[in-house]
N, C-alpha and C positions, 0 to 999 in steps of 0.2 A: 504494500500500500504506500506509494511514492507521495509527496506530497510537494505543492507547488507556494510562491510567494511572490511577490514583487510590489514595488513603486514608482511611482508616476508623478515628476514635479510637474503640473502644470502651469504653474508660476513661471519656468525656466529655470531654475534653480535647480545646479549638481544633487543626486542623490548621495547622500553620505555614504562611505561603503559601510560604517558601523549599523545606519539604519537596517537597512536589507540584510546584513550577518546579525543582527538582532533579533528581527522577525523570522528569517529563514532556521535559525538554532532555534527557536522555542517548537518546531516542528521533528528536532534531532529522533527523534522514538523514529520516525518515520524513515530515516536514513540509514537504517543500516550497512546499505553498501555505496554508502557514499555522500556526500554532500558538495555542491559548488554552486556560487553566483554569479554574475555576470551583470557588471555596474560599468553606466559610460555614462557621461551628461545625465540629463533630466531621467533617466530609467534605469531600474536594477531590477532584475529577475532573480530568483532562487531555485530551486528543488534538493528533495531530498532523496536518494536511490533505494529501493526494494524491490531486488531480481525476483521473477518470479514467470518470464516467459524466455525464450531461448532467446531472442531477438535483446531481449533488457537488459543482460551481460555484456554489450558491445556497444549499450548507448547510454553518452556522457548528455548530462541536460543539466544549465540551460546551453544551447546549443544554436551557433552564427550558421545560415549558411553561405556559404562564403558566394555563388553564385547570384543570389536573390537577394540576400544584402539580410534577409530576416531573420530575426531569434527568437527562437520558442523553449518554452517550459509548458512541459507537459505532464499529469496521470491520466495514462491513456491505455488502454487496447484498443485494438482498431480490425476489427470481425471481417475484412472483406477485402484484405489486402489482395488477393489473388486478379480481384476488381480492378483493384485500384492499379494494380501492377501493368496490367494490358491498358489502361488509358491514359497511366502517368510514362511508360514506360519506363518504369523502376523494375528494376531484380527481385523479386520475392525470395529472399532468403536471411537467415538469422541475422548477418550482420547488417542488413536494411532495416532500423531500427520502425515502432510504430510514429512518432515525433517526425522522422524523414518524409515520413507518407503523408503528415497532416501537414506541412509546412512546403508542399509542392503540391499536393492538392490547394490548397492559399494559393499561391504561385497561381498557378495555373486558373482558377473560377475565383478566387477571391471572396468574398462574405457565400458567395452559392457552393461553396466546398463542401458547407455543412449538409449539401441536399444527396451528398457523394459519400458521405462517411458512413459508417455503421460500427458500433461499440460503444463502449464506456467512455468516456472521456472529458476532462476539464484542461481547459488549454488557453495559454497566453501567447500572440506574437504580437513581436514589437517591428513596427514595419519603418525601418530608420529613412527610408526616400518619403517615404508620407508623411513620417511624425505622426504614426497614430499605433493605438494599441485596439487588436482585435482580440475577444475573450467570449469563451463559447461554453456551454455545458450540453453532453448529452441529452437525448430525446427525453429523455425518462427522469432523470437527474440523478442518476445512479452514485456520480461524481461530488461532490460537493464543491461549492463555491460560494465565496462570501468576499463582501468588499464594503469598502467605506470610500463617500467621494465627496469632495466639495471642490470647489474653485480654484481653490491651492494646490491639491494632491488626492490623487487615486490609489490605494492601497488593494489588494486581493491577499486572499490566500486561500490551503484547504482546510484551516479551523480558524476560529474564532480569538483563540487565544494568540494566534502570533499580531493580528491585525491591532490587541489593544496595547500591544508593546509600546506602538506610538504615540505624545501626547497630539499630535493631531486627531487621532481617534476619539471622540469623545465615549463615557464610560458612565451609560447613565440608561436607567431601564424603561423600553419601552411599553407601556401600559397598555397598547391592544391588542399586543400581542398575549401579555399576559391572561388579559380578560377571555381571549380566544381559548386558551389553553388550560381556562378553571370552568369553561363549558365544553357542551357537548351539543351535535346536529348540525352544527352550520361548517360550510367552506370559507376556512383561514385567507387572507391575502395571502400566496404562496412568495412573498417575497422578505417576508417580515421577518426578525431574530427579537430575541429577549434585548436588544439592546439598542437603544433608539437611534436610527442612521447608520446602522450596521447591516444591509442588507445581504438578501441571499441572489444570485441569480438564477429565473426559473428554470427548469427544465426545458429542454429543447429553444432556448432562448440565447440571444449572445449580444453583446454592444460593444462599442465603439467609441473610442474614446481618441480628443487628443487636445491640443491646450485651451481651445475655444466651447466644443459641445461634445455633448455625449448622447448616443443613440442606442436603445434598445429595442429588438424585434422579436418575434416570436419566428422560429422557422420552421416550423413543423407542429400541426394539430394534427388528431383524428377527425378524418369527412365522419361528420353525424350521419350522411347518407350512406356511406359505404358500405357494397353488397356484394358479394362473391355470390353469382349462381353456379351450381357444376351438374353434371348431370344427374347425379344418382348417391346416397346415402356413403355408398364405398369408393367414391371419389372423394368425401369431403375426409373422410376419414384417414385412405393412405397421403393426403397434402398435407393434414396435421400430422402425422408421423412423424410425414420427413420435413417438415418446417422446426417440430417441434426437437428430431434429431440434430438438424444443422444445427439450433440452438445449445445443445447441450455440448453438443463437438464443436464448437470455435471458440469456446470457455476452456478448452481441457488445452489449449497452447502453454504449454506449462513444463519446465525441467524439473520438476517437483509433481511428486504423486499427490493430485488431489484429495480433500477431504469430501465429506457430503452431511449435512444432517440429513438424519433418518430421525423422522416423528413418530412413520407407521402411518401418515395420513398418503389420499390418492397425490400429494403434489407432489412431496417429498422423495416417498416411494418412486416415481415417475422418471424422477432424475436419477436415481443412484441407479435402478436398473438399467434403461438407457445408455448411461452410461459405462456399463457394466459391458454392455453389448458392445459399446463402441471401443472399448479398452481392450476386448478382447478381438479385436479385428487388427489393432495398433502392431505393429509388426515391432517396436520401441518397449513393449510394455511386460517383454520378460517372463508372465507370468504371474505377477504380481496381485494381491490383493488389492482391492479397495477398503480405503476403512472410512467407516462410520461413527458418526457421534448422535448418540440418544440419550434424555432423560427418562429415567424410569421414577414408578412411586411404587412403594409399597406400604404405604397409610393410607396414600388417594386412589380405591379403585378407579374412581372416576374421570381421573388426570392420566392415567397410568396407558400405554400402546403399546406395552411390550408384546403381547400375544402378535400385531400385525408387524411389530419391526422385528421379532424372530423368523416371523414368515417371508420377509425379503432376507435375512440373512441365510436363511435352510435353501436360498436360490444357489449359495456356492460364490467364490471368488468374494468374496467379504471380511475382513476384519473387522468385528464392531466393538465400540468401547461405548461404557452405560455410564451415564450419571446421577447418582443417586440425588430425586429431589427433595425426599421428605424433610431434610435439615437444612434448608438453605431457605434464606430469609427475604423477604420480599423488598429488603432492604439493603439486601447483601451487595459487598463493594459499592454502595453510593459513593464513597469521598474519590475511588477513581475515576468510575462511571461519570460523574460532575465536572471529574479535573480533564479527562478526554474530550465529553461535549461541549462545556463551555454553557449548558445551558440544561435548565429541568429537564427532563424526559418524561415519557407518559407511558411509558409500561411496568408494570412489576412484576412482568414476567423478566424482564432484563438478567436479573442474577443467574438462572437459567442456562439462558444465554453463557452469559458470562463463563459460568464453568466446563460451558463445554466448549470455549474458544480457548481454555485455561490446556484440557485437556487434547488441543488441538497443537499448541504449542509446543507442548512436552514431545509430540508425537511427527515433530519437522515440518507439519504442515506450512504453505503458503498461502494457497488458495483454494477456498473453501466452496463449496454447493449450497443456494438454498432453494428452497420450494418455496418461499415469499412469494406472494400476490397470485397463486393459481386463481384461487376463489373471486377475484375480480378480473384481469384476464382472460380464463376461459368463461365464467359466470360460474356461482353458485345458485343462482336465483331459480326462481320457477315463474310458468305464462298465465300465473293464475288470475294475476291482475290484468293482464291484456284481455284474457279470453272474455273476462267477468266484464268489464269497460266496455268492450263491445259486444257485448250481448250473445258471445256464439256461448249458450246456454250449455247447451248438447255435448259439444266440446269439454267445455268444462269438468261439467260432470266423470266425463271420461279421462279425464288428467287428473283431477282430484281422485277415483275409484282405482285407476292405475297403481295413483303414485302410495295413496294406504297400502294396496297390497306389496308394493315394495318394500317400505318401512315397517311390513306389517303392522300397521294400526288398523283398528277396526274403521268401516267406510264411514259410516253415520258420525263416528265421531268425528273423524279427518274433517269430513263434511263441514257439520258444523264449526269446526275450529277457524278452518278455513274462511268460511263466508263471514263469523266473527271478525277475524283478520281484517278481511277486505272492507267492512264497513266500520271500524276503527280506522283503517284508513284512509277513508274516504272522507269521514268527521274530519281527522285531523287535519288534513289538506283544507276540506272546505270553511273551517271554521278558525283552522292556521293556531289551534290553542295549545298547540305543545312548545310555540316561541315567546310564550308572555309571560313566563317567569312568574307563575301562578302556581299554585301550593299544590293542587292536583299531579303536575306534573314537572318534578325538580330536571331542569337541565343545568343546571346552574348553582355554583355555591359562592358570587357574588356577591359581596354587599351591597344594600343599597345604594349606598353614599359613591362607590364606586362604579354604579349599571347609571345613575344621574347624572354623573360624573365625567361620560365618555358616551351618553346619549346609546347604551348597549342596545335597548329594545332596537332601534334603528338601525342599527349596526347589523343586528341577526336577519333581521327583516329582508336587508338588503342584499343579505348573504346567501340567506336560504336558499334551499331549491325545492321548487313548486312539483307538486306531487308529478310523476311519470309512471302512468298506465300503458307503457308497452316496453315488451324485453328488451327491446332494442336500447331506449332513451334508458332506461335504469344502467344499463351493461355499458354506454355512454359516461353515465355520469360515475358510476364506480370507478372505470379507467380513470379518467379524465381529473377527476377530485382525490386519484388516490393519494395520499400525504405522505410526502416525499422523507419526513422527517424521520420514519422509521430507516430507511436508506441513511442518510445522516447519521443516526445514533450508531448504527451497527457500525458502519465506516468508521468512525471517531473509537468506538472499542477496538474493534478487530483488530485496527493499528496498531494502539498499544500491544498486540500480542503479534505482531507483524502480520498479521494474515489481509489477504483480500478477497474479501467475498463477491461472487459473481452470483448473480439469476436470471437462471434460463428464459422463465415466465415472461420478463420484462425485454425479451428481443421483440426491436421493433419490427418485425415481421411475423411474430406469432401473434404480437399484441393487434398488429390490423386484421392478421386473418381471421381469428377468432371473434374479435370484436363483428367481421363482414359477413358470418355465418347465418341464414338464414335461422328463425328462433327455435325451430321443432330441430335442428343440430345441437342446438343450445341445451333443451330441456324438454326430454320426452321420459313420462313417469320418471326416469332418475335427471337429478340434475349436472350439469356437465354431459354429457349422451357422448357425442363425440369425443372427448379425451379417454374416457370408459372403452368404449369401443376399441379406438386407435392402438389403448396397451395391452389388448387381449393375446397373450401369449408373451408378454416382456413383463409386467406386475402378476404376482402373485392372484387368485381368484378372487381372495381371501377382503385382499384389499382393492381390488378393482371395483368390486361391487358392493361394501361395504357404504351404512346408509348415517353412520355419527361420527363425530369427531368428538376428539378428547375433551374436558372441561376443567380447568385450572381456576375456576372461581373459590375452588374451598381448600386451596391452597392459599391463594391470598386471603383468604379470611379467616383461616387457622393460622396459619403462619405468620402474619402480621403480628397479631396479638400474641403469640408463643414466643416468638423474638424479639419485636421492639413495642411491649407495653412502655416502659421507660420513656422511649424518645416519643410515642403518642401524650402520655403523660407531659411532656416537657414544652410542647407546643402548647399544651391546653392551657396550661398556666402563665403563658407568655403572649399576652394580647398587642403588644408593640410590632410584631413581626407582621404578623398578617391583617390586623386590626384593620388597615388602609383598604382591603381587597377584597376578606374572605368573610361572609357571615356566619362571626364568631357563634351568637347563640345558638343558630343550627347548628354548629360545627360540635360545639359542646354537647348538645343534647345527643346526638349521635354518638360520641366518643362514650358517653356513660353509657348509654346502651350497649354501646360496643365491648366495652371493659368489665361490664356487668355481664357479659354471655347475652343477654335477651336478645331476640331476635330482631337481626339488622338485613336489609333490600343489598345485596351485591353491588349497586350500585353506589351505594350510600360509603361502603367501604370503600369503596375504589376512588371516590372524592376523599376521605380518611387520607388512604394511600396519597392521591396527588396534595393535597395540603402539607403534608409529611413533607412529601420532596420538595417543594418550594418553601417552606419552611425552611428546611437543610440548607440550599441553596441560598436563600439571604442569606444567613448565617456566613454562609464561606466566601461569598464573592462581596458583602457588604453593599452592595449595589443600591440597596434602598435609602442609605446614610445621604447621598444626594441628593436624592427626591425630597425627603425628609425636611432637610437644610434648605428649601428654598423660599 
């Protein structure tokens, strides 16, 4: 996980070379094989080196080319070099670094390079005949990127913490962001960070910068219309195969044996098999094992997938290593976790995580597998609301009486569960009462002095998205809204353990095709249909057609309170901290229940949880001492 830095006088003014070895060493974790800058006049670049593809042993970055006059710093892989090779007419081989190919693709199309590229990637060049800096992030936002700009100087980097090295940076907390991040239901500004003027750059987005203006575009959406027709069920099926195979095989470029999580769910599974297939085709691969990392429980039946991830391993050619969940704390590693991101996070499944990237490291890994975002991606959804919307009555019935007998639940029930469902959500839409911060229905642990404060109700309002009765627009807006920040958090960990995590799911070519799938491919009685299909004979039966997934909610709610009653305790009693933000009374009254045993809503805990971590978070960053003081 390479990580990138630089500065931009726009003033005119020489960049220090101590600025830029400033910023660039607060990223050092990231550098294990290497670290160099490259400082002239008004610009200094940085990077820091983490080998992990055959090609990334032979290239030094930030890197002149001496033809084009241009310097780039880059973390990149780049999925299509073979592409790129026949119309850049570059070599395709290890010592053609991926940095070469995006800095000649520039060359060559200029800001439309990005409509050429395919991969991960965050990238800076400095175009010394124009006096302008070009800065891009992947489609997806896989990469991370943050920067801070004003009139005087432009800063980047790929965390947060090397950017506030500088006293140019200002270091002062943005409050809608925050407010964003102590509710739940709406789409965030995806451009926003916990620190005000500190932004992020979006996904598939890039700008332009140079002493006068700055330009940002978006280069790449999903067509809302987009429709792949093919002829016949077993066409749509062998295209997602092999779409979904190229994805997994342009990820495995790698002198280093991959890792994979295995959950035991259809995503996960999807990729280590797959892969499995493709490693044993590799004429490189020796014979070698695949190893896996799983959490097991043996407290939590209900969290626990060891029965479906033994049944991927009994496939053969696997190494699996377990991690036991039941002792680890839903708070475990915060003070790293915090010192990595730079900012609160929102899951407490994190620790998790964490030890199996713990037990990822021990075991030489690089770069890792995940099965992130199948459920949005391929859709998890069902056409219950389209069919019910439009009235094809008939239909319905027949998708509802299908899909009980898949899940084995009885029909009548399903039935009625269902049309429940559909007319809760139809209320809700029409009558828009789950955004008014109304007692009925908490999305929100607000104060009020803080929702009046920053005009919230309007805010959500404006945010919201308006109910979508057909697969297509929900499967739309899941993509399209999925929150790039879990990408971010992992990135910002993994580093610390040097790893680089890749997902399959999020190739931009699986993500259109899937997305373009007429909706009975989508979801016929089982949901997902066609990825079901596609693995029949590469996943286990076990797990192909398996109709639940794991629940980790009474791990966080046992475990919370079995490990940090204390630090619950510690905030309740400390009304300065969060007093400005959080509605202390509720907070309180929950917390007694909570610590009392009586019975508390999952949800309710998991605000507990997120108060906790921004609680924590004042604490270490002081951030609010500012705000405070003015």
């Amino acid at each position: 996980m390479s990580g990138i830095t630089g500065i931009f006088r726009r003033d005119g003014q020489d960049v220090e070379p101590a600025d830029i070895m400033k910023i660039n060493d607060k990223l050092s974790h990231r550098g294990i094989n290497g670290s160099k800058i490259y400082c002239e006049g008004p610009v200094a670049l940085g990077h820091q080196m983490l080998y992990t593809t055959p090609e990334s042993h032979h290239e030094i970055l930030p890197c002149e080319d001496n033809e084009s006059g241009l310097v780039i710093t880059a973390d990149a892989r780049i999925d299509n070099r073979k592409d790129l090779s026949s119309k850049l007419g570059i070599q395709d081989n290890e010592f053609v670094s991926d940095s070469y190919f995006i800095i000649k693709a520039y060359e060559k199309w200029g800001e439309k390079c990005l409509e050429e590229l395919l991969g991960d990637f965050a990238f800076v060049i400095w175009d010394k005949k124009n006096q302008k800096l070009f800065c891009a992030r992947d489609h997806m936002g896989i990469k991370p990127f943050y920067y801070f700009l004003s009139n005087e100087v432009f800063v980047f980097a790929t965390e947060i913490k090397s950017l506030l090295e500088l006293p140019d940076v200002p270091f002062k907390l943005d409050e809608i962001k925050l407010a964003y991040f102590l509710q739940s239901e709406i789409i965030e500004d995806d451009k926003l960070t916990f620190y005000e003027n500190i932004w992020r750059l979006p996904p598939s987005h890039y700008i332009i910068i140079d002493k006068d203006k700055n330009e940002t575009k978006n280069y790449w959406k999903l067509e809302p219309d987009s429709t792949i027709i093919l002829n016949n069920d077993e066409d749509y099926i062998k295209k997602f195969r092999k779409i979904f195979h190229e994805a997994v095989y342009c990820r495995m470029r790698s002198v280093y044996l991959p890792g994979f999580d295995l959950s035991g769910g259809l995503d996960s599974s999807s990729v280590v098999c797959m892969a499995k297939e493709i490693y044993n085709t590799k004429s490189d691969s020796n014979g070698a094992n695949l190893k896996t990392f799983s959490y097991v429980f043996q407290n939590f039946p209900e969290s626990d997938e060891r029965f479906y991830i033994d049944k991927v391993v009994e496939k053969g050619g696997i190494d699996p290593y377990y991690i036991t969940g039941d002792e680890i704390s839903p708070l475990g590693d915060y003070d790293m976790a915090l010192s990595c991101f730079d900012q609160p996070y929102f899951t407490p499944f994190l620790p998790l995580i964490i030890s199996s990237f713990k037990k990822m490291h021990e075991n030489n890994i690089r770069t890792f597998f995940s099965g992130h975002g199948g459920d949005s991606v391929i859709y998890a959804g069902n056409n219950f609301l389209e069919l019910a919307y439009s009235l094809q009555c008939f239909k319905l019935i027949k998708e509802i009486k299908n899909s009980a007998k898949v899940m084995k639940f009885s029909a009548s029930q399903k039935f009625i569960n269902t049309i429940t469902s559909l007319i809760s959500r139809y209320l809700k839409d029409k009558f828009n009462y789950s955004y008014q911060f109304n007692k009925l229905y908490r999305n929100s642990i607000l104060s009020q002095n803080f929702i009046e404060k920053n005009a919230i109700i309007d805010l959500v309002n404006s945010k919201r998205l308006e109910g979508k009765y057909k697969l297509k627009e929900n499967h739309y807006r899941l993509i399209c809204n999925y929150n790039i920040r879990s990408f971010e958090i992992l990135d910002a960990i993994s580093a610390y353990y040097n790893l680089v995590p890749v997902y399959p799911y999020f190739d931009k070519r699986l993500v259109e095709f899937c997305y373009s799938m007429p909706s009975e491919m989508k979801f016929r009685s089982w949901n997902r249909y066609t990825q079901r299909m596609a693995m029949d004979g590469i996943i286990p039966p076990e797990v192909q057609w398996r109709v639940n997934k794991a629940n980790l909610r009474e791990f966080l709610t046992k475990n919370m309170l079995l490990f940090e009653k204390n630090s619950l305790d510690l905030m309740i009693t400390n009304d300065e901290i969060l007093g400005d933000y959080v509605d202390l009374k509720w907070l309180k009254q929950v917390h007694r229940k909570y610590t009392e045993c009586e019975k508390v809503r999952y949800t309710d805990t998991y605000y507990l949880w997120i108060s906790l971590i921004l609680f924590i978070w004042f604490q270490k960053t002081k951030i609010t001492n500012l705000r405070t003081k003015e």
